[in-house]
C-alpha positions as CSV (number, residue, x, y, z in Angstrom):
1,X,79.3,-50.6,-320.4
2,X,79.9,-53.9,-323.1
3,X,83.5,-54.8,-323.2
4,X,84.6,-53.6,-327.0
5,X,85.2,-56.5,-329.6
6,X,89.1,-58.1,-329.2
7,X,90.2,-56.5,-332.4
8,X,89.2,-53.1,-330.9
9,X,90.8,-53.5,-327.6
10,X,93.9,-55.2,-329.6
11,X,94.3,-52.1,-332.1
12,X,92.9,-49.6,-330.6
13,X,92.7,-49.5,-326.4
14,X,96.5,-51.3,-326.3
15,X,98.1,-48.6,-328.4
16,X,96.4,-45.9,-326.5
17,X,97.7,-47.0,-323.5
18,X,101.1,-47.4,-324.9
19,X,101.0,-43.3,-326.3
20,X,99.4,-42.3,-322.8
21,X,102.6,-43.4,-321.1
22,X,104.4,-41.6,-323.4
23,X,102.8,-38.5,-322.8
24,X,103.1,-39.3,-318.9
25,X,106.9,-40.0,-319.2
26,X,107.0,-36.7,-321.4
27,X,105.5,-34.8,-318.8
28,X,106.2,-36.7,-315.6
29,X,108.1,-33.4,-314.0
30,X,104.8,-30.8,-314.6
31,X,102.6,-33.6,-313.3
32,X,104.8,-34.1,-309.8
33,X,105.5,-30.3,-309.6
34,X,102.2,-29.4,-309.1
35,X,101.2,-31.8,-306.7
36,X,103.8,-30.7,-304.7
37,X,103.0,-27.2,-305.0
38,X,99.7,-28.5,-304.0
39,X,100.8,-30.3,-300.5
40,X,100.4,-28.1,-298.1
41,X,96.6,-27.0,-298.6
42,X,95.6,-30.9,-299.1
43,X,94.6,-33.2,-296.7
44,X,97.3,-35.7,-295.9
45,X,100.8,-36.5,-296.5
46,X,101.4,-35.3,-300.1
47,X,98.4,-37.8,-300.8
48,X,97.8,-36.1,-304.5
49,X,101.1,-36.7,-305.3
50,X,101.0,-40.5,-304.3
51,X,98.0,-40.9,-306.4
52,X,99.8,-38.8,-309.0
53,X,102.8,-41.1,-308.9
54,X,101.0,-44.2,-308.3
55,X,99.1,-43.9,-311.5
56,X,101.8,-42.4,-313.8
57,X,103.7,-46.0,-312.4
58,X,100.4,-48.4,-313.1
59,X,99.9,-46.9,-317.0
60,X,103.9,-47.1,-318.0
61,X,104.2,-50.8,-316.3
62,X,101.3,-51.8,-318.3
63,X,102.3,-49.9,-321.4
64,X,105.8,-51.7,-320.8
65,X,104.1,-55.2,-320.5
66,X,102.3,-54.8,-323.8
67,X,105.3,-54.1,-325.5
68,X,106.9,-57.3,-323.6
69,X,104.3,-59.3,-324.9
70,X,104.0,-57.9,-328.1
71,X,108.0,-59.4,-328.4
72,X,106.9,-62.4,-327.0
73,X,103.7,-62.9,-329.9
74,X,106.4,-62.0,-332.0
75,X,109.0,-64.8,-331.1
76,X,106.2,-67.6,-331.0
77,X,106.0,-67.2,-334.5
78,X,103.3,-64.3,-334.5
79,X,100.9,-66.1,-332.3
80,X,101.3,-69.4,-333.7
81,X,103.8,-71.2,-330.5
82,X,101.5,-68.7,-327.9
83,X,100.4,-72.0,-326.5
84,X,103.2,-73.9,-326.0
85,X,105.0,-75.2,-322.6
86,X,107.8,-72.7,-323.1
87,X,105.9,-69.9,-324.3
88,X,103.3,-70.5,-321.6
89,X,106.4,-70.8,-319.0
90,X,107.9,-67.8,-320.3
91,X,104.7,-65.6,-319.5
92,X,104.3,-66.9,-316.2
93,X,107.8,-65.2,-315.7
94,X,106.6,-62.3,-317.1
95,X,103.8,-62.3,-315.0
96,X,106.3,-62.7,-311.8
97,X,108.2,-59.9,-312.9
98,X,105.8,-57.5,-313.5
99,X,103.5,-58.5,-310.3
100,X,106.8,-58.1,-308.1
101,X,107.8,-54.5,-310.1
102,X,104.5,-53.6,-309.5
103,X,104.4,-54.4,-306.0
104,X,107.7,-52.7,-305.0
105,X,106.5,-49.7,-306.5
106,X,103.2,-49.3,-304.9
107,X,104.5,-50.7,-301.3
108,X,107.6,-47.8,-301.9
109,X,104.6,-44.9,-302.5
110,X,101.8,-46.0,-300.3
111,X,104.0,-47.3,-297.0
112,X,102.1,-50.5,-297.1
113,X,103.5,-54.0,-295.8
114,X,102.2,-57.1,-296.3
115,X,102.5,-59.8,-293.7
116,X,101.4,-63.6,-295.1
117,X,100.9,-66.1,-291.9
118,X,99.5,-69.4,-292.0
119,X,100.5,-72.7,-294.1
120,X,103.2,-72.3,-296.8
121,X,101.3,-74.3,-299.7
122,X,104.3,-75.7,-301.3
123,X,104.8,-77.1,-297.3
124,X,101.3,-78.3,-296.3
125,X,100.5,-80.0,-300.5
126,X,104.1,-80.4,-301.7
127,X,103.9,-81.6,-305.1
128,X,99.7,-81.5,-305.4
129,X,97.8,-79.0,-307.4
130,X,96.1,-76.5,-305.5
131,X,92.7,-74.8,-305.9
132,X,92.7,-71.4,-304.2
133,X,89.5,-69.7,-302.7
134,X,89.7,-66.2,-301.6
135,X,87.7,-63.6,-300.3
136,X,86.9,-60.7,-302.6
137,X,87.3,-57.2,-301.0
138,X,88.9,-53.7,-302.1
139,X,91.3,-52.9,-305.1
140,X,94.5,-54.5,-305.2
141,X,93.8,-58.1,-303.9
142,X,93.7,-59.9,-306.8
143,X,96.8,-58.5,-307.9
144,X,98.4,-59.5,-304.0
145,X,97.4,-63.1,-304.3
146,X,98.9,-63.9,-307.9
147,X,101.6,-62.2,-306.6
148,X,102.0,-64.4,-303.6
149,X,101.3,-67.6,-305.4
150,X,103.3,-66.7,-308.7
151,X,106.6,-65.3,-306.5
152,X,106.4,-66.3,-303.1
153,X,104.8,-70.0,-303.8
154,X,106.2,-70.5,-307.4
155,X,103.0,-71.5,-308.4
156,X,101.2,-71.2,-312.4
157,X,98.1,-69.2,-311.9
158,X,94.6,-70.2,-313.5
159,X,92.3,-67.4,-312.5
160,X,88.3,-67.2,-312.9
161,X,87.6,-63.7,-312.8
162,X,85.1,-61.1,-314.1
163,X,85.4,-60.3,-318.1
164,X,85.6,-56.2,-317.3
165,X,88.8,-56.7,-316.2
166,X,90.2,-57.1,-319.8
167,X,89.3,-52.9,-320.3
168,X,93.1,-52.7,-319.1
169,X,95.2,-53.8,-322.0
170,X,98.1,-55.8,-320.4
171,X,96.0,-57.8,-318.4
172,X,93.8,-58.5,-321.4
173,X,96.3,-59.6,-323.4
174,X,98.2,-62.1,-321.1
175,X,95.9,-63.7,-319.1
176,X,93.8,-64.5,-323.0
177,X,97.4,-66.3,-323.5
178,X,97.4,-68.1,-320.4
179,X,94.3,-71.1,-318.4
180,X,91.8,-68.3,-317.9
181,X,88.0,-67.9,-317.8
182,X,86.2,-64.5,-318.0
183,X,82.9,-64.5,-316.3
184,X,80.6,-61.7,-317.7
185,X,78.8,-60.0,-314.7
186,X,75.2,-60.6,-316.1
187,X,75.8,-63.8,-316.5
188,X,73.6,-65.7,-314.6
189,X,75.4,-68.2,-311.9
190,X,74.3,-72.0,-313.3
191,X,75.2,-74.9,-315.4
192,X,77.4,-73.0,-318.3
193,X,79.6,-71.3,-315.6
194,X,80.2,-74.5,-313.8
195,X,81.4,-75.8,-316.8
196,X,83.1,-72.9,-317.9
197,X,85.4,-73.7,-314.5
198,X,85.3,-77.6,-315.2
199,X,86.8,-77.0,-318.2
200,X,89.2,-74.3,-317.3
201,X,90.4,-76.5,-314.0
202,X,91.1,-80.1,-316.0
203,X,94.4,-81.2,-315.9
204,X,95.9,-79.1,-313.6
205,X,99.7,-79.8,-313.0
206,X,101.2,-80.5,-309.8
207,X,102.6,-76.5,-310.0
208,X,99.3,-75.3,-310.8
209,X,96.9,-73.4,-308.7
210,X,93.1,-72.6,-309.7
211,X,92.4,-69.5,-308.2
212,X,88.5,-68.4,-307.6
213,X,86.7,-66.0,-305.9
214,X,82.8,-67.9,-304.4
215,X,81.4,-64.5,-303.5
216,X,81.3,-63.3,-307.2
217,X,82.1,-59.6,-306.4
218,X,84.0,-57.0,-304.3
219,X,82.1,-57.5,-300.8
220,X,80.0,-54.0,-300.4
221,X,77.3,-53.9,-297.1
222,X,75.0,-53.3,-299.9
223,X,76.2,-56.5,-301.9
224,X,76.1,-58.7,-298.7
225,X,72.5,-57.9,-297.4
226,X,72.0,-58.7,-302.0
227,X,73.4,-62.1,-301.3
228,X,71.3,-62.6,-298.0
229,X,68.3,-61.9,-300.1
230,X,69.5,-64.2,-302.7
231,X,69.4,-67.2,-300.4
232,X,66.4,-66.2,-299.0
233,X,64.6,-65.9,-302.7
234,X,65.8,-69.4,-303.2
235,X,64.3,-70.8,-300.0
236,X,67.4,-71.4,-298.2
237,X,66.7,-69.7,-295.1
238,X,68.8,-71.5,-292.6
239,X,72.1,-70.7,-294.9
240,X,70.6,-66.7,-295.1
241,X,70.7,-67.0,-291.6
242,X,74.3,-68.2,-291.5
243,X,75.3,-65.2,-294.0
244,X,73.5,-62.9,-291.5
245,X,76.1,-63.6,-288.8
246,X,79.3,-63.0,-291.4
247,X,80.0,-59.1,-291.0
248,X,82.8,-59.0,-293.5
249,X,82.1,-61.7,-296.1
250,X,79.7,-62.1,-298.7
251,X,77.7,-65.3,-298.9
252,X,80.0,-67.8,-300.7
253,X,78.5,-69.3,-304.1
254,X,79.3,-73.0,-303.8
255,X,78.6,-74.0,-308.1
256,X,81.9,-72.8,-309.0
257,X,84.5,-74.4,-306.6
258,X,82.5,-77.5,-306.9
259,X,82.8,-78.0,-310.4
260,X,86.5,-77.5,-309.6
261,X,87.0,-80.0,-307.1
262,X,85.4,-82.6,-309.3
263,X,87.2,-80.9,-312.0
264,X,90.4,-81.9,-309.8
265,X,89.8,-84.6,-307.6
266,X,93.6,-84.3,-306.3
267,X,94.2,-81.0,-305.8
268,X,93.9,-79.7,-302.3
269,X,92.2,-76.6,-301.6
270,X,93.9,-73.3,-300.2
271,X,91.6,-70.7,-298.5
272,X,93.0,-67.1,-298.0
273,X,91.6,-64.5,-296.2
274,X,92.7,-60.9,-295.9
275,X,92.8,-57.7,-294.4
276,X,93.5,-53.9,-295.5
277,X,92.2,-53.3,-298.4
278,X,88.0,-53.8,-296.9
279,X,87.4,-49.9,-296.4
280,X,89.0,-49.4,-300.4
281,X,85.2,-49.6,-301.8
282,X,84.4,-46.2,-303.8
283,X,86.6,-43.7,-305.4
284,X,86.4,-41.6,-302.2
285,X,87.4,-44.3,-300.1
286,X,90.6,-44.7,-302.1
287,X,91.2,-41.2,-301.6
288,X,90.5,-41.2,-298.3
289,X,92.8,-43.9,-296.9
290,X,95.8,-43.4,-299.5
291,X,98.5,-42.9,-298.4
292,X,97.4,-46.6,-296.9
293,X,100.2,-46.6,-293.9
294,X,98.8,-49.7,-293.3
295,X,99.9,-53.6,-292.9
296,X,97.9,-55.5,-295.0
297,X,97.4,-59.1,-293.6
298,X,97.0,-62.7,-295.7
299,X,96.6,-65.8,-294.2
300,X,96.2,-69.0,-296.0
301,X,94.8,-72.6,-294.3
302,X,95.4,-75.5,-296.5
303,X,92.9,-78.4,-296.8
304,X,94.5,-81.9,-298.2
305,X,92.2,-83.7,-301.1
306,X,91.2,-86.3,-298.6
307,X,89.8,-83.9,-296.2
308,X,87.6,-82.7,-298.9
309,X,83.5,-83.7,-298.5
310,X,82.5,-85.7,-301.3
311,X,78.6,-85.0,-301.5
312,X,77.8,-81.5,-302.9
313,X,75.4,-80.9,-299.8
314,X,78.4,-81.6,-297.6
315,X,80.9,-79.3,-299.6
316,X,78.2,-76.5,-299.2
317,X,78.3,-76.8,-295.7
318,X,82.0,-77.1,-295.2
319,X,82.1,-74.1,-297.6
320,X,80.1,-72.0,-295.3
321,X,82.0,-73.2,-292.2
322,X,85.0,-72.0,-293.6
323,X,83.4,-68.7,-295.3
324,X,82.5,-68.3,-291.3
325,X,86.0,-69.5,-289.5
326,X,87.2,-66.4,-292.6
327,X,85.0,-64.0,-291.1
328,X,86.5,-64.2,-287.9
329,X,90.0,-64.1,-288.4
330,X,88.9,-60.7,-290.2
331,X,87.4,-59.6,-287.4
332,X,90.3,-60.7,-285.2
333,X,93.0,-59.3,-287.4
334,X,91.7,-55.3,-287.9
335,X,94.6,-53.6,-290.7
336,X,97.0,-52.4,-288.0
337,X,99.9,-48.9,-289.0
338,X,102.4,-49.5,-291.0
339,X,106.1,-48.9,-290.1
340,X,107.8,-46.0,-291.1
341,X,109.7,-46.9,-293.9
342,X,113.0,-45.6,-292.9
343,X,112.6,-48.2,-290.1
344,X,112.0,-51.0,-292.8
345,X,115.0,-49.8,-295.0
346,X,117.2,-50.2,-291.6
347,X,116.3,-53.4,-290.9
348,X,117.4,-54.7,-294.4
């Protein structure tokens, strides 16, 4: 389906969302009663009513954000101060707020942890820009990473990611305030994308972090034997063959985090892989695994500018070695249970 022109998303989809929460709020005791009533003929532990709850929480926090920003427009003048430093600054905290609200919330109803290992960023490139590649998989991850870099890492997000996302209201509206590039799914990967990253990476400040996704999509088995063919249809057999042995990863597109590096020579690069979220794919999947019980696992390596191959060739290669050295930590690092979270409320 077309993503609807701004001013119908703007006047339109955003107040919608705002009255739907409304309604929801209005209503919230009917919509848990019956649920509940509902439990003990349902598979799982009062699973419809976590997906009850979990969704009556997601529309009124992004019903609530729109009216945040709305203030903020307001304050900048109607628009016109959007785009300066302190306006900018002040919807990064926004962003922080919301991301952690949202966060407690869903961890609270879903029994989910989430355990980051590896190099603290702020340790391994104190000071440096950062460009962030990540893994694509399941619901939710995007949402976990700017959480981590934005609260954990204290980091300013610039995120390339796909253009349907703006069909939800909040995240429409703040991240067309903020460094952001929308990539349309039919576009075709080339020259105006690359740029479209070029441009969206330049001047990064040392508290910035570019944050990109190579494989282009949610990995699906069905996606990764696409992208296998994909190489093959190019006549790049020998890197098909090396996206045959990667189980959980789709075959990384290189264009896009190497107009970024040249886009920011000194930024080091952050790779984050992740676990959890993989078996999340369809609508019955979600309903399947919620309530998640689960520990959901992030680890992040952290690669100094220097270390960086210059060559484009080279970069490919290192790309794929690391897309590979991804793949097996996944392997090695299967989503084990989640505590119980009495247990976690006794050990704060």
């Amino acid at each position: 389906m077309p993503l609807p022109p701004r001013w119908f998303r703007r006047l339109v989809l955003g107040p919608a969302m705002v009255a739907l929460a409304a309604v929801l709020l209005l209503g919230l005791p009917f919509l848990l009663l019956v649920p509940l009533l509902l439990a003990p003929v349902l598979p799982g532990r009062l699973r419809l009513l976590r997906v009850v709850w979990v969704g009556v929480v997601y529309v009124v926090w992004d019903a609530t954000a729109l009216l945040v920003l709305l203030a903020l427009w307001l304050a900048s003048g109607f628009g016109w101060r959007k785009r300066s430093p302190a306006f900018q600054r002040a919807h990064y905290v926004v962003t922080g707020a919301f991301l952690n609200t949202l966060y407690r919330l869903c961890r609270a109803a879903l029994n989910v942890e989430i355990e980051i290992v590896g190099t603290d960023p702020d340790v391994a490139l104190p000071g440096r820009p950062e460009i962030v590649v990540c893994r694509h998989a399941g619901p939710g991850d995007s949402f976990i990473l700017i959480h981590s870099l934005v609260n954990r890492f204290d980091r300013e997000p610039r995120i390339v990611l796909k253009n349907t996302l703006q069909w939800d209201p909040a995240i429409d509206v703040l991240l067309n305030r903020l460094p952001t590039r929308f990539i349309a799914p039919g576009d075709v990967p080339g020259a105006d994308i690359e740029k479209q990253i070029f441009d969206v990476t330049v001047g990064l400040d040392p508290n910035d972090a570019l944050v990109i996704f190579p494989e282009g999509g949610n990995f699906t088995p069905k996606r990764r034997v696409k992208a296998i063919n994909r190489l093959r249809s190019l006549g790049l057999e020998r890197m098909a063959r090396r996206a045959e042995n990667m189980r959980h990863v789709l075959a990384p597109k290189p264009g896009g985090l190497n107009a970024a590096i040249d886009a920011a020579p000194d930024a080091g690069v952050i790779f984050v892989a992740h676990t959890g979220l993989d078996k999340m794919v369809t609508v019955g999947d979600v309903w399947r695994e919620l309530p998640t019980d689960k520990t959901i696992m992030m680890s992040f390596w952290s690669v100094p500018p220097e270390e960086i191959p210059a060559g484009e060739q080279e970069r490919i290669e290192w790309l794929f070695d690391w897309w590979k050295r991804i793949d097996d930590w996944i392997e090695a690092h299967q989503p084990q249970p989640a505590r119980p979270m009495r247990a976690r409320r006794r050990e704060r």
